[in-house]
Backbone bond lengths (Angstrom), bond angles and torsions (degrees), N, CA, C in turn:
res aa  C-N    CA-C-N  psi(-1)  N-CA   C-N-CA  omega(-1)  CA-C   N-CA-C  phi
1 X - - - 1.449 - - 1.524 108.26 -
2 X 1.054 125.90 149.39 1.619 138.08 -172.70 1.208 94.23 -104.50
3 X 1.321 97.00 141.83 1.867 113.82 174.66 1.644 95.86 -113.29
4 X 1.081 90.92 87.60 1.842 98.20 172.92 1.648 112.19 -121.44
5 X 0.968 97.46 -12.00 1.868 99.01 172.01 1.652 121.38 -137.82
6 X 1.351 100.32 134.48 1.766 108.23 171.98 1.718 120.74 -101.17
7 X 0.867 78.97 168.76 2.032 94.24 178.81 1.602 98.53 -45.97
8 X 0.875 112.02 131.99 1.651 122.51 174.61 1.419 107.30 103.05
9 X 1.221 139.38 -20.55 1.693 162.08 151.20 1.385 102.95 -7.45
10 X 1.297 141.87 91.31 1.703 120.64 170.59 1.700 118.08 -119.70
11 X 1.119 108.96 157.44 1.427 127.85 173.88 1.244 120.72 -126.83
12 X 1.316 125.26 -178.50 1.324 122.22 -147.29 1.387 112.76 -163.02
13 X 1.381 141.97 95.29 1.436 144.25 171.69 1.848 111.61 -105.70
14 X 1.210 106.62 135.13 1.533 114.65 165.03 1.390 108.82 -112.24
15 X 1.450 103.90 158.62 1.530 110.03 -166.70 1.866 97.76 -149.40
16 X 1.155 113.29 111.13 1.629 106.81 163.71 1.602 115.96 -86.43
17 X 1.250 111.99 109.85 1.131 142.30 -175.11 1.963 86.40 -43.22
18 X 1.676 94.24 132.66 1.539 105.97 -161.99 1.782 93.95 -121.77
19 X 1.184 127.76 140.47 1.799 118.95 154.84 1.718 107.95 -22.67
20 X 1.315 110.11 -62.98 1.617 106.99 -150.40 1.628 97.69 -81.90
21 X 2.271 115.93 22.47 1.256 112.77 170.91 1.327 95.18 -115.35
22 X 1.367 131.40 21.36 1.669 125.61 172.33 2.052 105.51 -89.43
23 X 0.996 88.17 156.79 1.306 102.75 169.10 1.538 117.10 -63.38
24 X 1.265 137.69 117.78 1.530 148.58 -151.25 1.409 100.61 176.70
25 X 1.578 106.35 115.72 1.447 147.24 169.91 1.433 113.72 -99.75
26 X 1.522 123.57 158.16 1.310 148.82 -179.44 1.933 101.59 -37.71
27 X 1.681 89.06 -31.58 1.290 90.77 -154.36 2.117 99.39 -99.43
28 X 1.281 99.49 7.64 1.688 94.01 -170.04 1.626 108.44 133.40
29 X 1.378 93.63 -178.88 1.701 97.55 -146.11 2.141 78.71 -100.27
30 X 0.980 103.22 144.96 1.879 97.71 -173.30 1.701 111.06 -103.78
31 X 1.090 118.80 -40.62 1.442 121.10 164.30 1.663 105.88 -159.01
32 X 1.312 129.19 -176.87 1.104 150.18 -162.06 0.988 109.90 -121.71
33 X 1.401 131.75 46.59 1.257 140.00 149.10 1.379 140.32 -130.44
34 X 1.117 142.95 -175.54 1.665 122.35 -153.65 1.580 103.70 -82.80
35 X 1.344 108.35 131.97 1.749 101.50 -175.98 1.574 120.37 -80.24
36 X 1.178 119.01 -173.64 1.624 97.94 -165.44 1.500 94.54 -105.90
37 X 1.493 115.40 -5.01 1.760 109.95 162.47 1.181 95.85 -78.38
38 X 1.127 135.16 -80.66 1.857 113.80 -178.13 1.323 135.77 1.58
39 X 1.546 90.88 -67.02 1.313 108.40 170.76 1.450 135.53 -53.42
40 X 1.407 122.75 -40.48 0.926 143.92 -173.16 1.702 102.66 -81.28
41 X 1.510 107.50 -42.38 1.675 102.78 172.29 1.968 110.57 -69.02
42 X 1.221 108.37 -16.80 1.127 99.17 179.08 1.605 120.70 -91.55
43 X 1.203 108.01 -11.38 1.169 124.58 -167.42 1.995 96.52 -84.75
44 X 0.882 96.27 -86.03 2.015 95.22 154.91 1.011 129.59 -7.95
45 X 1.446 102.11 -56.13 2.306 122.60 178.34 1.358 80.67 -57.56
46 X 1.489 143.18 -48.00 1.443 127.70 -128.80 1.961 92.20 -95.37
47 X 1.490 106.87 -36.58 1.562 104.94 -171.06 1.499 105.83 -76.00
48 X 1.616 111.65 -34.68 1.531 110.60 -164.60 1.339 94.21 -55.79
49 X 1.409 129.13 -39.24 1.639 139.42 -172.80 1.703 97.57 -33.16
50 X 1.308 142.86 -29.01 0.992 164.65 -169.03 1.590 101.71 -79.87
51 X 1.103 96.76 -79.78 1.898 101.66 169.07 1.203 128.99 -37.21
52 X 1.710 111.08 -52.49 1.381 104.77 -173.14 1.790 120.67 -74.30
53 X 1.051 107.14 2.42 1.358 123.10 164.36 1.454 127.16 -98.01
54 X 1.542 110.83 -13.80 1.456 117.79 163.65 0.984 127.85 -66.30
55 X 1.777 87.67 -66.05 1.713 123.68 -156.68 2.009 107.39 -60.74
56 X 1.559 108.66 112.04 2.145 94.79 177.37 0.919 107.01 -65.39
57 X 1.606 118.99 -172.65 1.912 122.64 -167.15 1.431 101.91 -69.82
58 X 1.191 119.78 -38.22 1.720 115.90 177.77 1.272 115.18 -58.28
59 X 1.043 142.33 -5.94 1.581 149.16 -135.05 1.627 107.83 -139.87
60 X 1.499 144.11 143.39 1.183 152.49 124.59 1.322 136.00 -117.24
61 X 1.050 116.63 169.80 1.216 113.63 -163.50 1.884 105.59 -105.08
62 X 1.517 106.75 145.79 1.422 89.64 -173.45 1.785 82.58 -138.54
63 X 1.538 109.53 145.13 1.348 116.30 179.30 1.208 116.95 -83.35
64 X 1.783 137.13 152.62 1.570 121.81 -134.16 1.908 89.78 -150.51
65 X 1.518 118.68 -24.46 1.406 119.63 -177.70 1.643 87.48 179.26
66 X 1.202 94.58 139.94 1.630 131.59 179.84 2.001 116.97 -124.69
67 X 1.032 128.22 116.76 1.655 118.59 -176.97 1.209 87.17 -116.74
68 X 1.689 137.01 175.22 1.212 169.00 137.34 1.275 126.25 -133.41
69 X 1.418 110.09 103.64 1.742 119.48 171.34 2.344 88.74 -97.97
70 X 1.195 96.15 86.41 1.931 113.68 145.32 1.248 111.11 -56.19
71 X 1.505 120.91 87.05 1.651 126.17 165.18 1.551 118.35 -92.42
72 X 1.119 126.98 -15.37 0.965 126.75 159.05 1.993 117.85 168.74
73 X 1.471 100.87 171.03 1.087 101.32 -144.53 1.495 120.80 -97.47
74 X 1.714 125.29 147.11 1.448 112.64 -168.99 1.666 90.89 -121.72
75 X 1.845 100.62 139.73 1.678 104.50 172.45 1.124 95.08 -77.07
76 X 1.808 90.39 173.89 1.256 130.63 170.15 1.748 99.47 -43.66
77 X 1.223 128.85 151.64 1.338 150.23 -175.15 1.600 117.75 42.07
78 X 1.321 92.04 5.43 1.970 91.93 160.89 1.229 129.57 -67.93
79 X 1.213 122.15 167.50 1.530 116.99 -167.99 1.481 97.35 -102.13
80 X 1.376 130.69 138.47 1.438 135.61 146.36 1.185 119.57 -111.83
81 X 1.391 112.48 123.29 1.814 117.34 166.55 1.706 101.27 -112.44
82 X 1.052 80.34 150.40 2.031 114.88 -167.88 1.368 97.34 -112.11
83 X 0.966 126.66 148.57 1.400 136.70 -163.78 1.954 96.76 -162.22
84 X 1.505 110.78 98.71 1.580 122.83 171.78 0.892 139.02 -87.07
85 X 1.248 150.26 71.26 1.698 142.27 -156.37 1.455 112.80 -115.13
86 X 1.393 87.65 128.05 1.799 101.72 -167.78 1.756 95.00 -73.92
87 X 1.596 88.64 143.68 1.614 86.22 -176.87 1.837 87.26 -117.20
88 X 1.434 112.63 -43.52 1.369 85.24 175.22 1.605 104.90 -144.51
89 X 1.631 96.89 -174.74 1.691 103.05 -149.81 2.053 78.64 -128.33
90 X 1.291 132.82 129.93 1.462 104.06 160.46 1.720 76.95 -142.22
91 X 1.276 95.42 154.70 1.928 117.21 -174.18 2.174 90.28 23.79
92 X 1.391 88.35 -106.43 1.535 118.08 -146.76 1.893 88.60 -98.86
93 X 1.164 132.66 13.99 1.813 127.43 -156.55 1.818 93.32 -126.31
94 X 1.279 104.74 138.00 1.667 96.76 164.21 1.379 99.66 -144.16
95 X 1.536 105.43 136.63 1.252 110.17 176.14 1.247 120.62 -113.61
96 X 1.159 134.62 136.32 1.840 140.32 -158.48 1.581 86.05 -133.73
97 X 1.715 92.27 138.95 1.122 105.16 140.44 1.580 132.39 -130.36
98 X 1.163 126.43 144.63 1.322 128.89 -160.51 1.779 121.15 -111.66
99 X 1.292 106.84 177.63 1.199 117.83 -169.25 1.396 113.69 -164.72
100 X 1.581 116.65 126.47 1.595 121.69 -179.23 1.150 115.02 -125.66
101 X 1.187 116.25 133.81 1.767 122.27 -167.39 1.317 98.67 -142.62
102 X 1.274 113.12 135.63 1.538 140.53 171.29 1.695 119.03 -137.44
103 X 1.488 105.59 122.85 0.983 118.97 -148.05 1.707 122.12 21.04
104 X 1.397 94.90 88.08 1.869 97.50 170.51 1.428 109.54 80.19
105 X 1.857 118.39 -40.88 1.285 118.43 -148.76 1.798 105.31 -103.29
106 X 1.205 124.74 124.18 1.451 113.31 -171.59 1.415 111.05 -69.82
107 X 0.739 120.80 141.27 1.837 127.83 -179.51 1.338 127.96 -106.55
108 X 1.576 105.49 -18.46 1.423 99.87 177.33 1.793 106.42 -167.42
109 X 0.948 102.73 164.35 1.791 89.21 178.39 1.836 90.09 -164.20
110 X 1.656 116.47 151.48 0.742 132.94 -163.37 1.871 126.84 -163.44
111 X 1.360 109.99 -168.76 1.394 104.71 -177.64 1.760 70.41 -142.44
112 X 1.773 103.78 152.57 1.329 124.74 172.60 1.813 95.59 -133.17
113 X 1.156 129.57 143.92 1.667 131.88 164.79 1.473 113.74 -112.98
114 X 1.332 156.10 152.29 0.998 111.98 134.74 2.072 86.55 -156.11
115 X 1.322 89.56 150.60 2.091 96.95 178.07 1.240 110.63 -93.68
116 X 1.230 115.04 143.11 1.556 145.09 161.58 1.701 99.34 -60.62
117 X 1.178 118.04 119.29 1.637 114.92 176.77 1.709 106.22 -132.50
118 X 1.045 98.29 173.53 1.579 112.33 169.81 1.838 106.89 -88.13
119 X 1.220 95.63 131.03 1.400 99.38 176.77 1.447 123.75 -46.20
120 X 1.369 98.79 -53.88 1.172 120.69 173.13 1.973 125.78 -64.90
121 X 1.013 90.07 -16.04 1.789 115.33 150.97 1.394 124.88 -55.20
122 X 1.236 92.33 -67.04 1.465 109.27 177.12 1.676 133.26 -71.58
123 X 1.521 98.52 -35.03 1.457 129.94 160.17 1.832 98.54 -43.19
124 X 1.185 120.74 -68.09 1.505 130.78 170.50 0.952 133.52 -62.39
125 X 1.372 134.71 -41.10 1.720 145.89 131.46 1.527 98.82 -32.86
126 X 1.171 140.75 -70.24 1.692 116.94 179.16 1.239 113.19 -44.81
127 X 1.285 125.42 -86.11 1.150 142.12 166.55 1.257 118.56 5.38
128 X 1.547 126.78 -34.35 1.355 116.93 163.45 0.898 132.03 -88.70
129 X 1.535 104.34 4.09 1.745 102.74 177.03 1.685 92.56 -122.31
């Protein structure tokens, strides 16, 4: 793993909230606004951004704890930017925390985890299940 970034470190992904990012169950599409699985996958895309610049070719990154505080809500074709800042670094673990704002208004804030592993780690950790 590369030690190229410290606590305070941030990155940055935008996402225009898409139909197939609304909330929609077995049972129907529920409203037209960004769902909080969406969110939460986007929120991740924004920390792993962190990883794929760590992690060497032997190595990936696998996500370890995800939070979502949903404060409020962005439609369909709004803009969201994510804003990630590593708060901490321990051995092989990085922890980000994040922030999503759409127009002006923050929308969500959170903790993302995820470890730097050996491929071949992980290759074997599946493998038993």
């Amino acid at each position: 793993m590369l030690s190229i970034f410290k606590p305070g470190d941030t990155k940055h992904f935008s996402r225009i909230v898409r139909p197939e990012d609304c909330a929609s169950f077995d049972s129907g599409n529920v409203h037209p606004v960004y769902a909080t699985f969406a969110l939460g996958r986007d929120a991740e895309w924004c920390c792993r951004l962190f990883v794929l610049e760590m992690k060497e070719e032997e190595e990936e990154g696998i996500g370890t704890r995800l939070t979502i505080e949903h404060l409020s809500p962005a439609l369909t074709g709004s803009q969201v930017d994510f804003t990630a800042t590593i708060t901490e670094i321990h051995h092989h673990e990085i922890t980000c925390s994040y922030e999503a704002v759409c127009n002006g208004r923050v929308i969500a804030t959170g903790i993302q985890v995820q470890k730097i592993l050996a491929k071949e780690k992980l290759n074997r950790l599946f493998a038993r299940f």
